[in-house]
C-alpha positions in Angstrom: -15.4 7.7 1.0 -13.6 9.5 -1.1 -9.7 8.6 0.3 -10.7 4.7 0.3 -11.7 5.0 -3.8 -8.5 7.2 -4.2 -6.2 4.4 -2.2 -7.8 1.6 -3.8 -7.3 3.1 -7.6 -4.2 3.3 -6.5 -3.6 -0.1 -5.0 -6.0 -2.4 -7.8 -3.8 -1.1 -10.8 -2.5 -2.8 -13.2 0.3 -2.8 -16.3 -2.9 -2.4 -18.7 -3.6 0.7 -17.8 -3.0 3.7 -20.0 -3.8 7.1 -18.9 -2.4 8.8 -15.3 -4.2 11.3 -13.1 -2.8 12.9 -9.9 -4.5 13.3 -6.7 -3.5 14.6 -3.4 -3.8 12.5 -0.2 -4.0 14.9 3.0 -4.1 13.8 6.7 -7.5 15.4 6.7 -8.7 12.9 4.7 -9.0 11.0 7.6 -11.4 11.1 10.5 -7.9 10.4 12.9 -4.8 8.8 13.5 -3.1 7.4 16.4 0.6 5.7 16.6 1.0 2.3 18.4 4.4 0.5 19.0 5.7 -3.2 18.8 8.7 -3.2 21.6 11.1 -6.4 20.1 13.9 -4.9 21.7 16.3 -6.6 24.8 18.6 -5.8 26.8 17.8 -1.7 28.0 18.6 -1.3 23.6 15.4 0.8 23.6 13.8 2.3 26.7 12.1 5.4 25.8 8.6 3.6 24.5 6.3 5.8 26.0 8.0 9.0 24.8 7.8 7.5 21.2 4.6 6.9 20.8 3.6 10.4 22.4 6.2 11.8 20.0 4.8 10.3 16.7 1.6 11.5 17.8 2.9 14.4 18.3 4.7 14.7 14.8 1.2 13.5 13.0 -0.9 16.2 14.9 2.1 18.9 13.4 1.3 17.5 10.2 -2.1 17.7 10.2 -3.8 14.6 11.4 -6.3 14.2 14.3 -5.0 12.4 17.2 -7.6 10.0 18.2 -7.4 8.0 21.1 -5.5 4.7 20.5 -7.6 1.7 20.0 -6.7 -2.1 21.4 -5.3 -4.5 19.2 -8.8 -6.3 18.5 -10.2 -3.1 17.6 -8.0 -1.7 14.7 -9.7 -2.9 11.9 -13.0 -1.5 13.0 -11.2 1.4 13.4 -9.9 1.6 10.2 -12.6 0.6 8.4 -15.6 2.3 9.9 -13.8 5.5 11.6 -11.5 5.9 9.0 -8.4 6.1 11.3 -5.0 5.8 10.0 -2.3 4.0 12.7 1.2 4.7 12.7 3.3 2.0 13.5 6.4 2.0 15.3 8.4 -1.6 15.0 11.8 -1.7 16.9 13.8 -5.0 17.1 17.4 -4.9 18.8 19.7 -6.7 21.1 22.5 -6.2 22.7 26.2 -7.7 21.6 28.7 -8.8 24.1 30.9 -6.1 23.4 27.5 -3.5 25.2 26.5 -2.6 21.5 23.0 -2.2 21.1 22.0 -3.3 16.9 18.6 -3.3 15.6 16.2 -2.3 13.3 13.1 0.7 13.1 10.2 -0.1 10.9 7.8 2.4 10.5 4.2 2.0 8.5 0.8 4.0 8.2 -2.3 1.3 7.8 -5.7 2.4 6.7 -9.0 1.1 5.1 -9.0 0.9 1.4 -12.2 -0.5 -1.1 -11.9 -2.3 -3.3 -12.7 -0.7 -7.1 -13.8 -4.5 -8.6 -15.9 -4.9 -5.5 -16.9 -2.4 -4.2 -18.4 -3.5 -1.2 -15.3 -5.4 0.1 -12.7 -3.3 2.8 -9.3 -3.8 3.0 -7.0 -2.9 5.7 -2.9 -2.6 4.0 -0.3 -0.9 4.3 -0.7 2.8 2.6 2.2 4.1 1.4 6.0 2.4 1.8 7.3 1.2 5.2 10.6 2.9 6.0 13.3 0.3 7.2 16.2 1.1 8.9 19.6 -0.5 10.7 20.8 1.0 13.3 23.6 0.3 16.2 24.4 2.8 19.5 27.0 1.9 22.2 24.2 3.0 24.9 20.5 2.6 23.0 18.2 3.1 20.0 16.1 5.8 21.8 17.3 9.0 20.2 17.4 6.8 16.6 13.5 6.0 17.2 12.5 9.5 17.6 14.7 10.8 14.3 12.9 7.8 12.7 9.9 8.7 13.6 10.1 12.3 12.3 11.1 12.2 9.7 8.8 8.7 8.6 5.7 11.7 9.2 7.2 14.2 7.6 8.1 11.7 4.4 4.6 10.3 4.3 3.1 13.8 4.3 4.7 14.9 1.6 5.1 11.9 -0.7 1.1 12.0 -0.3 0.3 15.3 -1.2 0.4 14.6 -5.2 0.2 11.0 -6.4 -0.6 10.0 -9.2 -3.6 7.3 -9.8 -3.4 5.3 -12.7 -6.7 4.9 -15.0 
């Protein structure tokens, strides 16, 4: 396909390398996409997980991806591989203090299927693009924080990925 040679060009280079070439990466180079969450917070610090996940999916289908219905955990890297689905990710760790605030951290991450250019017949499934990390704290929770996070992860990604520039 061409969006797993394009990612893997991207991923396999190295410092040898001498000339450059940009390529765009759109969400409709993939077949779908679907968010999925990893709930590490305690203590009522997030409690708007369902809304999240319909929200990202949401904020992907505005930007142009497919929603796909979301596959179970020992199904994602068929998915990736042979449907060419991209997941969002939404990783939220927090606890509350004693003093009622709530402190955590969002991580947010696409993964998709990538080949590999020095063998070609081998798939990967990484990471595309840069996670985005972030601290945050609320006296009540982290749900509103999730859903900024969220948008503006999509929106990023989008448009970091429309011109990149593959190394040859």
């Amino acid at each position: 396909m061409r969006l797993k040679a394009m990612i893997a060009s991207l991923a396999i280079c190295t410092a040898s390398v001498a000339a450059a070439e940009e390529f765009t990466l759109e969400p409709t180079d993939f077949d779908g996409a679907f968010a999925r969450v990893r709930d590490s917070a305690t203590q009522g610090c997030w409690t708007n997980i369902g809304e999240a996940t319909t929200y990202a999916n949401d904020q992907m289908a505005i930007a142009g991806f497919e929603i796909v219905e979301a596959r179970q955990k020992a199904e994602f890297v068929e998915a990736m591989i042979k449907d060419n689905t991209l997941i969002m990710t939404i990783s939220v760790q927090a606890r509350r203090l004693e003093n009622g605030l709530c402190i955590g951290s969002i991580v947010t991450y696409m993964m998709g299927a990538v080949l590999s250019r020095k063998y070609p017949a081998w798939n990967y499934t990484t990471t595309i693009g840069q996670p985005m990390h972030w601290s945050v704290s609320s006296n009540d929770n982290l749900n509103h924080h999730v859903l900024d996070q969220i948008k503006r992860f999509v929106t990023g990604w989008v448009e970091l990925h429309r011109t990149l520039v593959r190394l040859e």
